[in-house]
C-alpha positions in Angstrom: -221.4 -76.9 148.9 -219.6 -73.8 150.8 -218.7 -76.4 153.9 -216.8 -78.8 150.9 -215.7 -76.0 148.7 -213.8 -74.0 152.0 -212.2 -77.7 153.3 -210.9 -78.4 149.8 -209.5 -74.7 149.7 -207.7 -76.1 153.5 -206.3 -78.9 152.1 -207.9 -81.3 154.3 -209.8 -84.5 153.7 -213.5 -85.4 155.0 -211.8 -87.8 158.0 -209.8 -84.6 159.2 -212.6 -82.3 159.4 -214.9 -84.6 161.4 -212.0 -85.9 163.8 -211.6 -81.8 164.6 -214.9 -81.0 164.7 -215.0 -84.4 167.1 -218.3 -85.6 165.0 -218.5 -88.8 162.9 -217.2 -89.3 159.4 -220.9 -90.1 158.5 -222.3 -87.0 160.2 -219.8 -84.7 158.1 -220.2 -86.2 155.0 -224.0 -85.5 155.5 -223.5 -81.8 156.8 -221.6 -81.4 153.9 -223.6 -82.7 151.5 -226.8 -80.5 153.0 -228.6 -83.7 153.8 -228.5 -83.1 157.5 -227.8 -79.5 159.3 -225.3 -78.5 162.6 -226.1 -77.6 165.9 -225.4 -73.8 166.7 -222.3 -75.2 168.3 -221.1 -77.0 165.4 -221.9 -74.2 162.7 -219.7 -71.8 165.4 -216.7 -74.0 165.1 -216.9 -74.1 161.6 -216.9 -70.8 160.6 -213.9 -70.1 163.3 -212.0 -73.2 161.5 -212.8 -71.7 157.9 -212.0 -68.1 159.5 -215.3 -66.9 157.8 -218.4 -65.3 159.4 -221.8 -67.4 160.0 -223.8 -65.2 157.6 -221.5 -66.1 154.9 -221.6 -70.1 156.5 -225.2 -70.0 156.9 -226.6 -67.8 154.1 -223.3 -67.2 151.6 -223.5 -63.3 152.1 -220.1 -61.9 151.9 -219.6 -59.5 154.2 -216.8 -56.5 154.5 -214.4 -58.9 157.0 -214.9 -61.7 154.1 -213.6 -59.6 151.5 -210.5 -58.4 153.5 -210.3 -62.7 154.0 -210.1 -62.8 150.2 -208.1 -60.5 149.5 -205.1 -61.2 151.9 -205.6 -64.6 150.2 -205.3 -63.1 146.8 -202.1 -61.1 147.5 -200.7 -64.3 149.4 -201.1 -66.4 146.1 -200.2 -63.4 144.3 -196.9 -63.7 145.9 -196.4 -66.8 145.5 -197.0 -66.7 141.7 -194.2 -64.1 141.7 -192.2 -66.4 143.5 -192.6 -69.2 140.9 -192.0 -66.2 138.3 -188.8 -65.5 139.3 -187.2 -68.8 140.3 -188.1 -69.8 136.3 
């Protein structure tokens, strides 16, 4: 659910994902839907394509560098909002 949940947040679809991880469309949709795991290699470039660590990948523990993810993303929207705000 993470691996769906963190390409959704990207903006990309199920074909993009698999055609940059070089894997079929068949083998993503099954990593992503837990009914088949990733090699070592695989997992790696996923979490440096999500920009997340493994533990949080693997395991969903969010660790210090995962907050600091967050919240850059928070204030980035934040601005954004205030943005909107204005132009209204």
């Amino acid at each position: 659910m993470r691996i769906s949940k963190l390409r959704l947040e990207c903006g990309k679809t199920q074909q993009q994902m698999a055609d940059k991880l070089n894997i079929s469309l068949d083998h993503y949709r099954a990593l992503e839907n837990g009914r088949r795991g990733g090699s070592l290699d695989l997992l790696i470039e996923l979490a440096i394509t999500f920009d997340i660590s493994l533990d949080y990948l693997i395991l969903g523990r969010v660790k210090y560098s995962d907050t600091e993810r967050i919240q850059r993303e928070l204030e980035n929207i934040m601005g954004q909002i205030g943005q909107l705000k204005a132009s209204l």
